[in-house]
TORNU-191963 format. One record per residue (C-alpha): residue number from 1; x, y, z. Coordinates in Angstrom, 1 decimal. Layout:
N
@num=NUM	east=X	north=Y	up=Z
...
END
This chain:
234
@num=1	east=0.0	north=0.0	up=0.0
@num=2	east=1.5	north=3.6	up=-0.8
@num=3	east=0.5	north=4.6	up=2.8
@num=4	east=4.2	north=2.6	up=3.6
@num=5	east=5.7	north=4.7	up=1.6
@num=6	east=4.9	north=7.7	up=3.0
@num=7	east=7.5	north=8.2	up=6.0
@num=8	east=10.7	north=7.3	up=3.5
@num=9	east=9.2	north=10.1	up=1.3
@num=10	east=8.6	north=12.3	up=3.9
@num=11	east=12.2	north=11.7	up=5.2
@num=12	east=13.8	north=11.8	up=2.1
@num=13	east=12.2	north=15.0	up=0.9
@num=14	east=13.1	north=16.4	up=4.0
@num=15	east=17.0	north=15.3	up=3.4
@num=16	east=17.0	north=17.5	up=0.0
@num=17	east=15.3	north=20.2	up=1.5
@num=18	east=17.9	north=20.3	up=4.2
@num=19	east=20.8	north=20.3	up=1.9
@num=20	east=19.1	north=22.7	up=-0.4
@num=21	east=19.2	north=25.2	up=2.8
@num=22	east=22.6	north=24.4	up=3.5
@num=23	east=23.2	north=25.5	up=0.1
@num=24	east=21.5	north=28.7	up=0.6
@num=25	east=23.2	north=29.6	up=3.5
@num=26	east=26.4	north=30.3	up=1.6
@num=27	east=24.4	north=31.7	up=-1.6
@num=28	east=21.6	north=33.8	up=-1.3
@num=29	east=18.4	north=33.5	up=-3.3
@num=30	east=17.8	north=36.7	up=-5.3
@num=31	east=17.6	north=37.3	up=-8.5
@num=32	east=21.3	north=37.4	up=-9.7
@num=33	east=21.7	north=33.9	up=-8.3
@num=34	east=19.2	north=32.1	up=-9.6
@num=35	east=21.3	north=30.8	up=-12.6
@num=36	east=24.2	north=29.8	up=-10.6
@num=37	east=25.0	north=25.8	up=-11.0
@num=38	east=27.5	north=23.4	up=-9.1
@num=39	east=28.1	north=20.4	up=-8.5
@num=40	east=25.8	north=19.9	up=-5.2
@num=41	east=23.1	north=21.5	up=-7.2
@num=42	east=23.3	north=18.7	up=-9.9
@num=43	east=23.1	north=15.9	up=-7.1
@num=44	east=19.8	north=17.9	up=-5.4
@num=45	east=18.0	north=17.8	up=-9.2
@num=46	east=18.9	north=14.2	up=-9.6
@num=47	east=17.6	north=13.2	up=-6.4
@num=48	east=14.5	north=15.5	up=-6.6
@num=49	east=13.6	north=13.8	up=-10.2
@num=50	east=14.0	north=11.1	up=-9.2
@num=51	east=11.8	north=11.4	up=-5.6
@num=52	east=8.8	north=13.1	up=-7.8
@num=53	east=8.3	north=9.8	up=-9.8
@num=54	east=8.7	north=7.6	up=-7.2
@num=55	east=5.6	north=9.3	up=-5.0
@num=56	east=3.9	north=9.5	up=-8.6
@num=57	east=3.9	north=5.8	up=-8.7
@num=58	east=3.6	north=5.4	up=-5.2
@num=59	east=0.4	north=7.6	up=-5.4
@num=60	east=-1.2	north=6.1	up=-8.1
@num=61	east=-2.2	north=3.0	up=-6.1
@num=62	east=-4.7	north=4.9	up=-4.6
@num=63	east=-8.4	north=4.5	up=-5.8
@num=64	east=-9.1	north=7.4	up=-7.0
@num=65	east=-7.5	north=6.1	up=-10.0
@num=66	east=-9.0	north=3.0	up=-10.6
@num=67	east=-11.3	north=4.4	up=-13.3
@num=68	east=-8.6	north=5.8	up=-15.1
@num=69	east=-8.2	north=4.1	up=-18.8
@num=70	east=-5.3	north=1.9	up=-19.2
@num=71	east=-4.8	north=2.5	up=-15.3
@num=72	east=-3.7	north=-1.3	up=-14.9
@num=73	east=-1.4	north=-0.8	up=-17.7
@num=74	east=0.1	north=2.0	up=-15.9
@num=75	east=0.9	north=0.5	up=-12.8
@num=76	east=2.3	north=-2.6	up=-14.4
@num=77	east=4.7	north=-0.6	up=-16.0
@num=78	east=6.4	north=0.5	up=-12.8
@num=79	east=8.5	north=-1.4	up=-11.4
@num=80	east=8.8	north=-3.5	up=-14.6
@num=81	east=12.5	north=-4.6	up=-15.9
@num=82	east=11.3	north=-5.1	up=-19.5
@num=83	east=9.8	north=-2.6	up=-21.6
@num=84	east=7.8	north=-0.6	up=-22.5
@num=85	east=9.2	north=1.7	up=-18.9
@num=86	east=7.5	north=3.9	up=-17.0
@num=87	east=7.8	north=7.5	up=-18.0
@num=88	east=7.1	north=11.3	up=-16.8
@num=89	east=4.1	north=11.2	up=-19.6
@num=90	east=2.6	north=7.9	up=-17.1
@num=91	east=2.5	north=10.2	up=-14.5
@num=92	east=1.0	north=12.9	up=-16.7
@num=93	east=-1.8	north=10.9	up=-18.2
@num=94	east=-2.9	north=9.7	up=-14.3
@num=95	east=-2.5	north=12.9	up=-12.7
@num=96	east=-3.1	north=16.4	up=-14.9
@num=97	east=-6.6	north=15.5	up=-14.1
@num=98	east=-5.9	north=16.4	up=-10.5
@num=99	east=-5.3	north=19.8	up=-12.0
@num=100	east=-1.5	north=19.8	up=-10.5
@num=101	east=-1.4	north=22.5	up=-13.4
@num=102	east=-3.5	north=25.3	up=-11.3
@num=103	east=-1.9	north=24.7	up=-8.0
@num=104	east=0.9	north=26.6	up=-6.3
@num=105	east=3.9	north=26.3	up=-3.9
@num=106	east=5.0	north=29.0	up=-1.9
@num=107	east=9.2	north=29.1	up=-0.9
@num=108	east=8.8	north=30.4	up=2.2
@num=109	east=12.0	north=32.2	up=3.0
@num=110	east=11.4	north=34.7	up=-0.3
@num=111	east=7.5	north=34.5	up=0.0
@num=112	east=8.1	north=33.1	up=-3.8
@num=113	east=5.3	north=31.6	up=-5.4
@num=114	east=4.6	north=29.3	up=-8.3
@num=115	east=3.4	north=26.4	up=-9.8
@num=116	east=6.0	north=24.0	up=-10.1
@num=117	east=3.4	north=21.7	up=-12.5
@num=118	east=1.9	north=24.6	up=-14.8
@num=119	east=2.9	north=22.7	up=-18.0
@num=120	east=0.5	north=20.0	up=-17.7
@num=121	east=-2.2	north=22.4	up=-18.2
@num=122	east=-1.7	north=22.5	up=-22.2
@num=123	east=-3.7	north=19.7	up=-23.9
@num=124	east=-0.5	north=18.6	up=-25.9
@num=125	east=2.0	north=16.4	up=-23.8
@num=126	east=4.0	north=18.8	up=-22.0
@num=127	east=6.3	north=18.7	up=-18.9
@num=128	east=7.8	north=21.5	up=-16.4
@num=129	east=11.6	north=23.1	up=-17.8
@num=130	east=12.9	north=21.7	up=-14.8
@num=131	east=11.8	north=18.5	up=-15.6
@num=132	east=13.6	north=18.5	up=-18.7
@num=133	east=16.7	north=20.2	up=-16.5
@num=134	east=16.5	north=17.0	up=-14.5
@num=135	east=16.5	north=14.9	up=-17.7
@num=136	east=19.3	north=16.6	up=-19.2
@num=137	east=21.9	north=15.8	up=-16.1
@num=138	east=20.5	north=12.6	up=-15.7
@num=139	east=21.6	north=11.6	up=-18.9
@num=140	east=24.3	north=13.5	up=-19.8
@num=141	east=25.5	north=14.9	up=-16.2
@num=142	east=29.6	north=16.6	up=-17.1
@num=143	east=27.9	north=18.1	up=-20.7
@num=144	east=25.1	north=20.0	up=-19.1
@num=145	east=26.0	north=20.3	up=-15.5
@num=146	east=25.3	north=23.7	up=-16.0
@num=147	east=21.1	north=22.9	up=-16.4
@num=148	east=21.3	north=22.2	up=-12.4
@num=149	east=21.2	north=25.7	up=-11.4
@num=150	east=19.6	north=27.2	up=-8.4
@num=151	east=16.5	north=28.4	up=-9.9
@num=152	east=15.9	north=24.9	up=-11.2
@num=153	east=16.1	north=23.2	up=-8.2
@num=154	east=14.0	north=25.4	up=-6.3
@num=155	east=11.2	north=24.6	up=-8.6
@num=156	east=12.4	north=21.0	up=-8.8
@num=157	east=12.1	north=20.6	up=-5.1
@num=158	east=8.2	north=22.2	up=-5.1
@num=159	east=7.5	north=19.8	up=-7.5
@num=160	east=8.2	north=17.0	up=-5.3
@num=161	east=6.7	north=18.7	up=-2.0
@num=162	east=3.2	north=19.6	up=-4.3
@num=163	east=3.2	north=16.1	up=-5.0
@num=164	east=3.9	north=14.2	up=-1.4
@num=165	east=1.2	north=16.5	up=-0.4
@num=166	east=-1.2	north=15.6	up=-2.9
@num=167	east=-0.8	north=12.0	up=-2.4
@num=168	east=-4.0	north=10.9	up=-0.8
@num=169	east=-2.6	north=8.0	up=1.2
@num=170	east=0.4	north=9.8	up=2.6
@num=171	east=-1.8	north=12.2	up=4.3
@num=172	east=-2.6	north=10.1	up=7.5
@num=173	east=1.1	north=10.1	up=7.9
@num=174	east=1.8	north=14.3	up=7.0
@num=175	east=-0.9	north=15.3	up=9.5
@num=176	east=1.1	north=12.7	up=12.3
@num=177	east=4.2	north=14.5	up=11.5
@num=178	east=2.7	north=17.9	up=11.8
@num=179	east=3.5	north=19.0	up=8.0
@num=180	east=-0.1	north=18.7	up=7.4
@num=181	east=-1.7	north=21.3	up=9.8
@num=182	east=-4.4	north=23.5	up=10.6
@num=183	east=-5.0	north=26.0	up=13.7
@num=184	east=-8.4	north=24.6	up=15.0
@num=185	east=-8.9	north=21.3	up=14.1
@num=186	east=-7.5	north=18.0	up=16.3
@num=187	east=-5.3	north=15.6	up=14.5
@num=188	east=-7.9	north=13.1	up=14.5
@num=189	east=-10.4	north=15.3	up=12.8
@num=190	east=-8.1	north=16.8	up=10.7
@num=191	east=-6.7	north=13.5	up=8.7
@num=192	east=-10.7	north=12.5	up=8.0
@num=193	east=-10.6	north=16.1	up=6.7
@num=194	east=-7.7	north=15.5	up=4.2
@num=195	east=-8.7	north=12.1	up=3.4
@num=196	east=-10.8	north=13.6	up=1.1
@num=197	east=-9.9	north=15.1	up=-2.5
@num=198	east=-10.3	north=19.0	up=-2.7
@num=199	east=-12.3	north=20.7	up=-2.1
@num=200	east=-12.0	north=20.0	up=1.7
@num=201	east=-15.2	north=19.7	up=3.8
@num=202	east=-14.1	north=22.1	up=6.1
@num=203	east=-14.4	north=25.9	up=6.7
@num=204	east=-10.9	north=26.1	up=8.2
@num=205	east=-7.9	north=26.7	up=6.8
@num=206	east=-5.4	north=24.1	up=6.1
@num=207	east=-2.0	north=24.0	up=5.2
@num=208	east=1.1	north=22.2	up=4.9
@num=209	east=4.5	north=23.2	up=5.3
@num=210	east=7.9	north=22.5	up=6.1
@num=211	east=11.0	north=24.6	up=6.7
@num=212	east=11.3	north=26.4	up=3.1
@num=213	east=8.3	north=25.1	up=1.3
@num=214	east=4.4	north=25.8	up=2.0
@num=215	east=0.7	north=24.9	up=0.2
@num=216	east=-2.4	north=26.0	up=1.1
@num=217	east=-5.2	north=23.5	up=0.4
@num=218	east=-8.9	north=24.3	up=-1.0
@num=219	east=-11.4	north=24.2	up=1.7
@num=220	east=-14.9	north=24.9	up=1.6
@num=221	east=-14.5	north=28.2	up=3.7
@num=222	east=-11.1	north=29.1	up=2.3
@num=223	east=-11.5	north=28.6	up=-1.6
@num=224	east=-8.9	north=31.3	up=-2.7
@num=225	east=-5.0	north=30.6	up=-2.7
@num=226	east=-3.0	north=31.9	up=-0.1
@num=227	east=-1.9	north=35.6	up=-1.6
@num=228	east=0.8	north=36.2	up=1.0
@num=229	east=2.7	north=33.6	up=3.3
@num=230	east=1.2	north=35.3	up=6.8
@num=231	east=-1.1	north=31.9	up=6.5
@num=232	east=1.2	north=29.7	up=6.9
@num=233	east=2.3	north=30.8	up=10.4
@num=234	east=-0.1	north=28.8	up=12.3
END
């Protein structure tokens, strides 16, 4: 079940988000720097790649899904060692119905906003720029070490967090470990709450967060997105 998952991909996206702070800590995110590369920035975008399409095929197991054409198909092709492989464009076809497109991340530090998914709004197969970034160094790592810059990864990184939150039976877990949260709800009441696609039957705001990366989810008495990160100091 992908709810076992959930802790290792908690943990793990916590790993990268700690060594992506580290990095900031000696270069500061403004503008100037946002195309800087290195080294360390290559391994965070392979690692962060790589971590978004494992909680993709983690996520799909739930049954949301199980109507979804060719969803058998799909899953099959996961963890199979013969072709046809699983692909970006697998995870695309189960999940740009969730409308990953339309929903943002905030970087918390910079009260920077944006949607690390928007490409899978176009009907034509599409994928984010940092996606192909990823692809790029995965591949070809010395030739285009300079794709692994710091803008990249930032984006790269909400990516994975937009979709470890989204992932319907990792929630249990997120509200446990405090990352899913909200100010006047119990833990208890809270995880029936996020059980639940959105919208959430709730009139309370709830969030999750961690250190540098924050969502707002859509509740029944909080439809807009967060417009400033004062909300996610609960």
């Amino acid at each position: 079940m992908a709810s076992q998952h959930a802790n290792d991909a908690m943990d793990s996206f916590l790993e990268l988000e700690r060594r992506f702070a580290h990095f900031l800590s000696a270069v500061t995110f403004k503008p100037e720097h946002l195309k800087v590369h290195s080294p360390l920035l290559a391994g965070l975008l392979l690692e962060a790649g790589s971590l978004s399409e494992s909680i993709f095929k983690s996520a799909m197991d739930n049954a949301r899904y199980d109507a979804l054409a060719n969803i058998a198909a799909i899953r099959a092709k996961r963890y199979s060692t013969a072709g046809p492989y699983y692909t970006i464009a697998d995870s695309r076809r189960v999940f740009r119905a969730d409308q990953f497109y339309h929903k943002r991340v905030w970087f918390l530090p910079r009260s920077d906003r944006s949607v690390p998914w928007a490409a899978w709004m176009k009907a034509n197969p599409t994928h984010p720029k940092w996606w192909a970034s990823y692809n790029r160094v995965k591949h070809a790592r010395f030739n285009h070490i300079a794709d692994a810059k710091l803008g990249t990864v930032m984006h790269a990184l909400e990516g994975v967090f937009l979709g470890l939150v989204q992932a319907l039976d990792f929630r249990a877990t997120l509200v446990e470990r405090g990352i899913i949260r909200s100010k006047n709800i119990t833990a208890a009441q809270l995880r029936t709450v996020v059980a639940g696609w959105e919208t959430l039957q709730t009139n309370e705001i709830v969030i999750a967060r961690t250190e540098l990366f924050g969502y707002k989810f859509l509740s029944q008495g909080s439809l807009k997105q967060a417009n400033d990160v004062s909300v996610f100091w609960l």
